[in-house]
C-alpha positions as CSV (number, residue, x, y, z in Angstrom):
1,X,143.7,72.6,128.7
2,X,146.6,70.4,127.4
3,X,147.9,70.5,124.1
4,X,149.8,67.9,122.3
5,X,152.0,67.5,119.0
6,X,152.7,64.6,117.6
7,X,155.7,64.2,115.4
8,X,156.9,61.7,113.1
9,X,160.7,61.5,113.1
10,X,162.0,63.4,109.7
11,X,163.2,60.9,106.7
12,X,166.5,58.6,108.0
13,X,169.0,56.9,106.0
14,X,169.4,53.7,105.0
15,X,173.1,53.6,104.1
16,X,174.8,51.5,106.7
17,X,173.8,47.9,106.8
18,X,176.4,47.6,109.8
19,X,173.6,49.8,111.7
20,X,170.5,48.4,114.1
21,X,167.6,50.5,113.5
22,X,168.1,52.0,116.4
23,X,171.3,53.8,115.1
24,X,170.0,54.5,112.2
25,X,170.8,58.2,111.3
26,X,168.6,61.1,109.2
27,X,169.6,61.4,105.9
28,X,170.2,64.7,104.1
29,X,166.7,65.2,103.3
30,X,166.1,64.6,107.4
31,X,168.5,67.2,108.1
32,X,166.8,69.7,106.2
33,X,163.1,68.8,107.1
34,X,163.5,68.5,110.9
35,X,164.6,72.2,111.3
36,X,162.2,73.2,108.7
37,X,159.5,72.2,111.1
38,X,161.2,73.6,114.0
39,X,160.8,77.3,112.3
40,X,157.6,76.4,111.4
41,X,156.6,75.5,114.4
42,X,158.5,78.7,116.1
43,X,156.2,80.8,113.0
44,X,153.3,79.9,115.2
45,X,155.0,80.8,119.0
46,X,154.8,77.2,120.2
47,X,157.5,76.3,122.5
48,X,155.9,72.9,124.4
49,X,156.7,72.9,127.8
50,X,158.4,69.4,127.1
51,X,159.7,67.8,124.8
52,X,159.6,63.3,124.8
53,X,161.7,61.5,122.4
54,X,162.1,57.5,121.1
55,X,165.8,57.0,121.7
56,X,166.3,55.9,118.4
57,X,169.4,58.2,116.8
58,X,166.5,59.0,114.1
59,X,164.2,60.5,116.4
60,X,166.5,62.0,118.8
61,X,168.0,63.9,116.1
62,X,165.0,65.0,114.9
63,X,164.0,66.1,118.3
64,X,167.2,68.1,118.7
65,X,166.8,69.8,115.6
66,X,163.3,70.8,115.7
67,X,163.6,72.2,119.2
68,X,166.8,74.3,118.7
69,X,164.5,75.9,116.2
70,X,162.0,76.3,118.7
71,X,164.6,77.6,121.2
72,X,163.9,74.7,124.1
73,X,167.2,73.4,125.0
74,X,167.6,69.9,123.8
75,X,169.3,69.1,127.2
76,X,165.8,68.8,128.3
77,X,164.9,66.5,125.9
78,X,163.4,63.8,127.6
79,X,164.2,60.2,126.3
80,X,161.6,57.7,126.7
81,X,162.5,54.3,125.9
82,X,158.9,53.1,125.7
83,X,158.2,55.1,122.3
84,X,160.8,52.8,120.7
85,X,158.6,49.6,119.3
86,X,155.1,51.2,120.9
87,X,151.9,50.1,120.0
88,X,149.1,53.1,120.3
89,X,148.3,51.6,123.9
90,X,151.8,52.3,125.0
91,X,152.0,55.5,123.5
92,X,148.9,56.7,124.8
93,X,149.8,55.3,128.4
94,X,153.5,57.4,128.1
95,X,151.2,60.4,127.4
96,X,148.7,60.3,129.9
97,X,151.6,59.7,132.2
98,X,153.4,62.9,131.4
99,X,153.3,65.8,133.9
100,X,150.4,67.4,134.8
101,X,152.5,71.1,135.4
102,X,153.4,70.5,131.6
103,X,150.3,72.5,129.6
104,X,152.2,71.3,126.0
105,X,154.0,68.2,125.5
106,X,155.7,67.5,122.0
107,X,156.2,64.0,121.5
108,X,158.9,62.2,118.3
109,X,158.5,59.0,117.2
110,X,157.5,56.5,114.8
111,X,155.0,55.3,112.4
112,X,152.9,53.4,111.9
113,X,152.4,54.3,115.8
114,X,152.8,57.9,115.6
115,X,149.9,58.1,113.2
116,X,147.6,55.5,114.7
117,X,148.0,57.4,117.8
118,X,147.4,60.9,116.3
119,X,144.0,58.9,115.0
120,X,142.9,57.3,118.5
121,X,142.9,60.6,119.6
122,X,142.3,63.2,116.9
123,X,137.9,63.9,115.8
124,X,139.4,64.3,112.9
125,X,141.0,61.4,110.6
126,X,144.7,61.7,109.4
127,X,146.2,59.5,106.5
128,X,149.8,58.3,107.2
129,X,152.1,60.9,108.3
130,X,155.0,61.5,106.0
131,X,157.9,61.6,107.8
132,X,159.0,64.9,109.8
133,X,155.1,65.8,109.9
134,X,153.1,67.1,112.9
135,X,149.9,67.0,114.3
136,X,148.4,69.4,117.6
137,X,145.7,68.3,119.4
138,X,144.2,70.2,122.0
139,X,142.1,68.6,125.0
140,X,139.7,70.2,127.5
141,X,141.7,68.6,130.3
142,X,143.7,69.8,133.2
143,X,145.5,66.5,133.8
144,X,146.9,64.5,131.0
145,X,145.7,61.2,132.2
146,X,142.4,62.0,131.3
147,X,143.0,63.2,127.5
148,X,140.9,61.3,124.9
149,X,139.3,61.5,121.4
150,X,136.3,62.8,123.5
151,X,138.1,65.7,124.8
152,X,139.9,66.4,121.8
153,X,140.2,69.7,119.1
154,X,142.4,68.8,115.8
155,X,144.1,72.1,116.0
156,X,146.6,71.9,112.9
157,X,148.6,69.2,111.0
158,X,151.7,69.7,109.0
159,X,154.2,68.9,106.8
160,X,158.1,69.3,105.3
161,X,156.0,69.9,101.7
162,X,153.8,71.9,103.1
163,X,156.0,74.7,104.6
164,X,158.4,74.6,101.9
């Protein structure tokens, strides 16, 4: 069985034009949602056996945050370049890619993808994630290259508003 969660960076800043998106940082309410998750995701004993991040600073931050929470070491935080910009075929191709050894895989990155993904996969139908949410989908799968919407189990979706 794999299991994956899908999580929508938490809410960044737009405050410095001189920025690219890329470098575009969390805002306040970012830096209080992303470790919000983390505990709520450390409430329920998960602790993926990786962790995949955009490179944006948005993203990576997020990722950091949420997995001290979690108590994975964000020095093994992977950063995949191909989440920046991905369509749902990208996405999908980086996660059917990922290590077989790995049984959990959490994955930060950005909507609309993150969602439309979450969708392409998920039996169940998710409206736009708000930012710092997250979605766990199980598959009946020993190898990730064969997960699908077939082989899927909506396990649980969440939210900042939601655990507060």
């Amino acid at each position: 069985m794999k299991t994956l969660y899908l999580l929508r960076h938490a809410k960044s800043s737009w405050s410095f034009d001189e920025l690219s998106d890329q470098e575009r940082p969390l805002n306040d309410r970012g830096r209080d949602d992303a470790p919000l998750m983390g505990q709520a995701l450390a409430k329920r004993r998960i602790r993926p056996d990786v962790v995949v991040s955009s490179p944006a600073v948005r993203a990576m931050s997020t990722a950091v945050l949420v997995a001290r929470e979690m108590q994975y070491p964000h020095e093994k935080i992977v950063v995949e370049p191909g989440i920046y910009g991905a369509e749902v075929d990208d996405l999908l191709a980086i996660i059917r890619n990922l290590p077989d050894a790995a049984s959990s895989a959490l994955l930060v990155g950005h909507n609309p993808t993150i969602t439309d993904t979450a969708n392409a996969l998920s039996p169940s139908l998710l409206k736009e994630m708000p930012t710092a949410a997250v979605v766990c989908l199980r598959f009946s799968s020993d190898r990730w290259a064969d997960v699908a919407q077939a082989n899927a189990e909506f396990y649980f979706y969440d939210y900042p508003r939601n655990v507060n």
